[in-house]
C-alpha positions as CSV (number, residue, x, y, z in Angstrom):
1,X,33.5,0.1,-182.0
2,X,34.3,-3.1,-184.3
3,X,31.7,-4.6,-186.5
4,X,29.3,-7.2,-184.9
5,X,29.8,-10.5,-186.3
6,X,27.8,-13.5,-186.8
7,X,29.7,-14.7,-183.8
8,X,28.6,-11.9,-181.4
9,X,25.1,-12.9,-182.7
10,X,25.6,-16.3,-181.9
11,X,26.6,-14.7,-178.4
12,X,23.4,-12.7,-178.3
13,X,20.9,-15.9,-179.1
14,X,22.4,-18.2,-176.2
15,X,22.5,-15.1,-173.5
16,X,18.5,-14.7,-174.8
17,X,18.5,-18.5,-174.5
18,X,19.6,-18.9,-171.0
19,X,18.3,-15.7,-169.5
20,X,14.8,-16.8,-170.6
21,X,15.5,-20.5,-168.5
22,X,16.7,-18.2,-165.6
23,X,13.6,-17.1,-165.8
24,X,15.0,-13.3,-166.2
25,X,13.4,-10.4,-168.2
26,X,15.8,-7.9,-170.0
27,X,14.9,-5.5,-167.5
28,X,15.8,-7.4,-164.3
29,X,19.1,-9.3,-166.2
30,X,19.7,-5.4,-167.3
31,X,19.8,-4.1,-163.5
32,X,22.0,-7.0,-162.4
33,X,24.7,-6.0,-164.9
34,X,24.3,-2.5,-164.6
35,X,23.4,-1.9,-168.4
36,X,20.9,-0.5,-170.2
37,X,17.8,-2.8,-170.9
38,X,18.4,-1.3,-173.9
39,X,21.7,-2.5,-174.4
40,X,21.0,-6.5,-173.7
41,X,18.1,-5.7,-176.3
42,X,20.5,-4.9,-179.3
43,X,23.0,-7.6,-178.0
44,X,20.2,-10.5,-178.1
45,X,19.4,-9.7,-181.8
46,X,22.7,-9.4,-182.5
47,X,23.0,-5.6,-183.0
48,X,25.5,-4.7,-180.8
49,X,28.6,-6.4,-179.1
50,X,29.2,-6.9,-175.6
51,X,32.2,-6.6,-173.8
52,X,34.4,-9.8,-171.9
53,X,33.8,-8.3,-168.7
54,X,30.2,-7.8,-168.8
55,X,29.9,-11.3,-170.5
56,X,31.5,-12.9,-167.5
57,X,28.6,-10.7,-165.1
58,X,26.4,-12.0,-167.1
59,X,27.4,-15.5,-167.4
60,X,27.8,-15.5,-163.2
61,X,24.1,-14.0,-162.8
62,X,22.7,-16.7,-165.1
63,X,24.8,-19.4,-163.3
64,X,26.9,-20.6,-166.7
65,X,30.3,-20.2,-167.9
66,X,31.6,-17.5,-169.7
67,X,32.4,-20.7,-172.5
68,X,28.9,-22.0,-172.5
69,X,28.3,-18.5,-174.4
70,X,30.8,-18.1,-177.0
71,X,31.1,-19.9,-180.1
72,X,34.5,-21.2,-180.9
């Protein structure tokens, strides 16, 4: 897997950001994806990357775009 970036942490902080307005613990965002609670764990603190297709699950669970969570 490619190195995380400061990007991908960026990524991780607003997914944290708007799961916690959702309202949403790791656990229950976690079992809507169909990822390890684990998983959105290392992601949020920037540990580990996530991939564009479980981004955009994400991003339709929390009711965002895909654009509202990347950085560029």
């Amino acid at each position: 897997m490619d190195k995380v970036t400061k990007k991908d942490s960026i990524i991780g902080k607003r997914i944290r950001r708007f799961r916690r307005k959702a309202e949403l613990t790791q656990e229950e965002l976690s079992e809507k994806v169909n990822v390890s609670t684990t998983h959105v764990g290392l992601v949020e603190t920037g540990y580990r990357r996530m991939s564009l297709k479980t981004l955009q699950k994400v991003a339709k669970i929390l009711k965002i775009k895909v654009k509202d969570l990347i950085p560029y």
